[in-house]
C-alpha positions in Angstrom: 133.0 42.7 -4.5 131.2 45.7 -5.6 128.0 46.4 -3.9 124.6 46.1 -5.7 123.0 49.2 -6.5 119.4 49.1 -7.4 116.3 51.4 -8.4 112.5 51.3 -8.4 110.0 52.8 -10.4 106.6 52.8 -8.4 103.1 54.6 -9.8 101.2 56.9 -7.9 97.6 56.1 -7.5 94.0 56.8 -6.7 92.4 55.5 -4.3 88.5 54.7 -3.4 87.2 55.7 -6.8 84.0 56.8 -5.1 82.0 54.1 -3.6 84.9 51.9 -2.8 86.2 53.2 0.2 89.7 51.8 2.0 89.2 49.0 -1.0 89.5 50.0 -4.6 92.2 51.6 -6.2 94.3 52.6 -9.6 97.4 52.9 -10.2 98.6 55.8 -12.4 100.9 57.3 -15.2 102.6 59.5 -12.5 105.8 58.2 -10.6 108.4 57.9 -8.3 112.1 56.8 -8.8 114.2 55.7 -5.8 117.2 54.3 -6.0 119.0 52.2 -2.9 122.2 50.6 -2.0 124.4 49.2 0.4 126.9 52.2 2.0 129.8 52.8 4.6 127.8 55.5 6.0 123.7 56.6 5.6 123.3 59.2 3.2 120.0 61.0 1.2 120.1 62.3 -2.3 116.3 64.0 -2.4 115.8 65.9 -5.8 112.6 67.7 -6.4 109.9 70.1 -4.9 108.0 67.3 -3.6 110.6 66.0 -1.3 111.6 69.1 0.2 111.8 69.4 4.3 111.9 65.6 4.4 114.5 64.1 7.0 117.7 63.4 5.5 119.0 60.7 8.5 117.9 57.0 9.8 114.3 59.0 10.3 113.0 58.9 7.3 110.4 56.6 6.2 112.5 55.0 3.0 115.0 53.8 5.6 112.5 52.4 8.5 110.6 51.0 5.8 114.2 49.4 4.2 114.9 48.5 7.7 111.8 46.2 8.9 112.6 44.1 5.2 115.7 43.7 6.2 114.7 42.3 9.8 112.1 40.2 8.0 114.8 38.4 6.1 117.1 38.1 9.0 119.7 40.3 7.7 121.6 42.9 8.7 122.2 46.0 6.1 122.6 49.4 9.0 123.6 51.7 6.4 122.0 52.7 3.1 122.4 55.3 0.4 119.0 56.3 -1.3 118.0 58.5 -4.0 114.5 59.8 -4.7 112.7 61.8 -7.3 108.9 61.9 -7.2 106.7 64.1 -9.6 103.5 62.7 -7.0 102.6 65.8 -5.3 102.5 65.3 -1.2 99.2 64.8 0.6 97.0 65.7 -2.5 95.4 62.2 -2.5 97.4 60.9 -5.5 99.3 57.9 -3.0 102.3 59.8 -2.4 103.2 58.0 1.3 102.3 54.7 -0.8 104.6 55.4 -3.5 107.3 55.6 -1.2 106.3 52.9 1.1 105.9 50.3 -2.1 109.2 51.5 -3.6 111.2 51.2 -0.1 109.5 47.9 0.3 110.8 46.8 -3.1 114.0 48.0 -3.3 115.1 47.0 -0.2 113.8 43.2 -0.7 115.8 43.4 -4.1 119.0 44.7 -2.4 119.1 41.9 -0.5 117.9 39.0 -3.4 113.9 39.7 -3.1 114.0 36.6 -0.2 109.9 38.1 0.5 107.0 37.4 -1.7 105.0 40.0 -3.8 102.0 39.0 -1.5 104.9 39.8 1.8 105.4 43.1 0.9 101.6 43.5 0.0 101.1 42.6 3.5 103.8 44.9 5.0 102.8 47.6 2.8 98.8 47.6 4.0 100.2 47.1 7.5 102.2 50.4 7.3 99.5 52.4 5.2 96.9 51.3 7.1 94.3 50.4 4.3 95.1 48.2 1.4 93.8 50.7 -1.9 96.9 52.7 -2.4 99.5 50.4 -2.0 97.9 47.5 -4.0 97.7 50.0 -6.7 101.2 51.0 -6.6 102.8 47.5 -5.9 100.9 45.4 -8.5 99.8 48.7 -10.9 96.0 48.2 -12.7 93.3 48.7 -10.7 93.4 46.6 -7.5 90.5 45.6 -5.4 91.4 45.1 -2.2 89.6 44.0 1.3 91.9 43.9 5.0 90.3 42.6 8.2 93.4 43.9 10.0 95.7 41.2 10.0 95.4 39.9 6.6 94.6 41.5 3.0 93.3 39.7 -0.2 93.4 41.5 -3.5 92.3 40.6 -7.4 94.2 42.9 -9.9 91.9 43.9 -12.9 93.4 45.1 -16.3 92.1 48.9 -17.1 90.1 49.4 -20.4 92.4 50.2 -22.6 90.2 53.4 -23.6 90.1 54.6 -19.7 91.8 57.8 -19.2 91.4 59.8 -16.7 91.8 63.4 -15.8 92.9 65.0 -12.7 92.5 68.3 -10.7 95.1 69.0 -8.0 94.2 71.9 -5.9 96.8 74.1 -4.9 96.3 73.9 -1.2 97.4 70.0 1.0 94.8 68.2 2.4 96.3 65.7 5.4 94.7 61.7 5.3 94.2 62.7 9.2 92.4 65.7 8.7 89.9 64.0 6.2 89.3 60.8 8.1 88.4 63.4 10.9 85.6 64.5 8.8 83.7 61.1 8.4 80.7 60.2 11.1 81.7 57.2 13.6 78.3 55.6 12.1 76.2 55.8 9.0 72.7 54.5 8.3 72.0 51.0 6.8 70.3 52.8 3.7 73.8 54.2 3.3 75.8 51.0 3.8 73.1 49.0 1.3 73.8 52.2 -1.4 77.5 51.9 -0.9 77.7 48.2 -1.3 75.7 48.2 -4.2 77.1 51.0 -6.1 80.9 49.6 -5.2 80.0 46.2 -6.6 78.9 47.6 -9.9 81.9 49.7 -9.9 84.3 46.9 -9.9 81.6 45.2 -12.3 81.7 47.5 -15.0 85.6 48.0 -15.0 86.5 44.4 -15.2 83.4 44.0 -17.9 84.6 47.5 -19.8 80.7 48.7 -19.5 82.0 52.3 -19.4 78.5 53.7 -19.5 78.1 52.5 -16.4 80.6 54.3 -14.4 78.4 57.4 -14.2 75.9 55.7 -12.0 78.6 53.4 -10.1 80.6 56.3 -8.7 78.3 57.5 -6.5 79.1 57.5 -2.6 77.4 58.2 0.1 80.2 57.1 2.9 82.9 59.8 2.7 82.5 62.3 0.0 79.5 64.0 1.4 81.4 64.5 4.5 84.3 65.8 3.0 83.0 68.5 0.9 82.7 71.0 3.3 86.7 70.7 2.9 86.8 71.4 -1.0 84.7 74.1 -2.4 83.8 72.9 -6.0 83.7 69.5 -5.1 79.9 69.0 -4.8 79.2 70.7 -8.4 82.2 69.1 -9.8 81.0 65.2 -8.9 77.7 66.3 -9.7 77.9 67.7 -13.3 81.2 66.4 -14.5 79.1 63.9 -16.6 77.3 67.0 -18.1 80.8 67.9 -19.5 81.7 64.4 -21.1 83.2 62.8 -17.5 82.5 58.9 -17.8 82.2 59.8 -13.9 84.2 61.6 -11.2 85.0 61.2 -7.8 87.5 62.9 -4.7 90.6 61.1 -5.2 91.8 59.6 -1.6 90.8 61.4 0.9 91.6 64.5 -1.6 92.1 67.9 -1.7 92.4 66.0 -5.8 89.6 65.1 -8.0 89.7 63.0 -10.6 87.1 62.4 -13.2 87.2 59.3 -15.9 86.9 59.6 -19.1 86.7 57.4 -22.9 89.5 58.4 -24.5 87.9 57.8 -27.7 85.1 60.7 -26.9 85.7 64.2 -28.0 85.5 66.8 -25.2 88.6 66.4 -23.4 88.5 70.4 -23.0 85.3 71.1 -22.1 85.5 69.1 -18.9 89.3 70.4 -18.4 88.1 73.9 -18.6 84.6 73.1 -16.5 86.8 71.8 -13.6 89.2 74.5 -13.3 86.3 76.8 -13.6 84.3 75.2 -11.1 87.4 75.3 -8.6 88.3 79.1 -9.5 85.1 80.3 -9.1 85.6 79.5 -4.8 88.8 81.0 -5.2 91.0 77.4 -5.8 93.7 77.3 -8.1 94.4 73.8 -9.6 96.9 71.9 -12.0 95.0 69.9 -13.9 96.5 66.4 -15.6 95.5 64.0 -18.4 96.9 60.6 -16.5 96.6 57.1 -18.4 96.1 54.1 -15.9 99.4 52.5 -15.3 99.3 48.8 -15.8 102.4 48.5 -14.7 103.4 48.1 -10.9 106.9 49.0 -9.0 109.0 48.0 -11.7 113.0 47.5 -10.4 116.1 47.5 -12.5 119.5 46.6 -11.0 121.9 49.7 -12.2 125.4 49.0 -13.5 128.3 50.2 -12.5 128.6 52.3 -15.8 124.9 53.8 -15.2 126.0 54.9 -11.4 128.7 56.9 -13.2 125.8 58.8 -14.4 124.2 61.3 -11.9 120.9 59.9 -10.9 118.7 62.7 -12.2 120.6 62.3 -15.2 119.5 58.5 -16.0 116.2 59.1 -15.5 115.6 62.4 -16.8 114.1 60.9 -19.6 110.9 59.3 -18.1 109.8 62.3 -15.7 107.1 63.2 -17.4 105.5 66.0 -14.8 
């Protein structure tokens, strides 16, 4: 019998969207494709700047991540071909290690009949990530609001206002989750906390309302962002004036070196904040690629491929849907 061959199209994502820190999350326009059989033999096809350097043997985190699916379904699969593509750039803060997490996760479970639950691999996923935001975003697509006590998470998906765009400014320099995390205090003051919480819950109030005024005020932090600054020159003035230049808000994506800022697609503009970001980042000396991303509604999204289609080269059949 011929073997099954199948592929996943997962989002990236942004993660924290200010106030919300290890919890909120949205998915985005901005994808990677990896494709995933049974085989005699283990075997990588990586295409693309992104994936370069990445280990092309049972080390790489696309075949542990296949792997612990497999032993969660008590079967045995030892050997796997996979293909990736991935326009997300790595360690920019757009869930790059999600992306690949998610779509391991799902292919893999598909391979073998999808024996776990969306909510399983949700649970996997967090486990492996370590916070919930990213991979909730990728897996289920919208924007996810997320909470994990370390042994369990609980999410609500919310459909993005269909006039949310937002824009995004990827420095050209990486920025490791590590190093950022390294920057936060071990403490913060209750007045801190009490602005957080507050600011957070109107967040998540005004996107599942659509009170896009709102988001100005709701995307403030005072938990991570201050603390991180010091690592992106441009940051402060960019969060700070952004609305000045027609930003519905704007916020460090992840733990960064990215930011993002929202905006109403409907509202003129669009340039005037593109131009006022790069600016802001070339005046410290950053170069940055900047990118108009629609919210993805969609999740990982899996397709089994036909015999005909594997005839076709893989960068070949989905040439089509890059969009970077």
């Amino acid at each position: 019998m011929d073997k099954r061959t199948v592929i996943v199209k997962v989002p990236g994502s942004t993660a924290n969207l200010g106030p919300g820190f290890d919890s909120l999350g949205m998915a985005l326009s901005l994808y990677a494709w990896i494709e995933m059989s049974e085989s005699s033999q283990t075997v990588f096809h990586l295409h693309g700047d992104q994936l370069k350097g990445l280990p092309q043997d049972k080390s790489n985190l696309l075949y542990k991540v296949a792997q612990l699916v497999f032993k969660e379904a008590g079967v045995v699969v030892p050997e796997l071909a996979i293909s990736m593509y991935s326009e997300i750039p790595l360690t920019r803060g757009l869930g790059s290690s999600a992306s690949a997490i998610v779509g391991a996760l799902v292919a893999a479970n598909a391979l073998i009949g999808s024996p776990l639950t969306q909510d399983k691999l949700f649970q996997i996923a967090t486990e492996l990530e370590g916070h919930p935001d990213n991979v909730g975003a990728s897996l289920f697509g919208g924007i996810v609001v997320s909470a994990w006590d370390g042994k369990h998470a609980d999410y609500v998906r919310l459909e993005p206002h269909q006039r949310l765009e937002t824009l995004v400014a990827i420095p050209a320099f990486q920025l490791s989750t590590e190093k950022a995390r390294h920057a936060l205090p071990s403490q913060i003051s209750m007045a801190d906390a009490v602005f957080n919480v507050g600011r957070s819950s109107l967040l998540v109030a005004a996107l599942a309302s659509g009170e896009l005024g709102l988001i100005r005020h709701a995307m403030q932090d005072r938990l991570h962002q201050p603390y991180r600054a010091a690592l992106i020159p441009g940051m402060t003035t960019i969060l700070e004036r952004a609305a000045e230049h027609g930003a519905l808000g704007a916020a460090l994506s992840g733990a960064g070196p990215t930011l993002i800022a929202f905006a109403d697609a409907a509202s003129g503009g669009k340039a005037e904040l593109e131009q006022f970001l790069l600016q802001t980042l070339k005046q410290e000396g950053i170069e940055a690629q900047t990118l108009w991303l629609a919210p993805c509604g969609d999740g990982a999204q899996v397709s089994e491929v036909s015999s005909e289609q594997r005839a076709i080269p893989f960068m070949d059949r989905i040439r089509g849907e890059v969009t970077a």
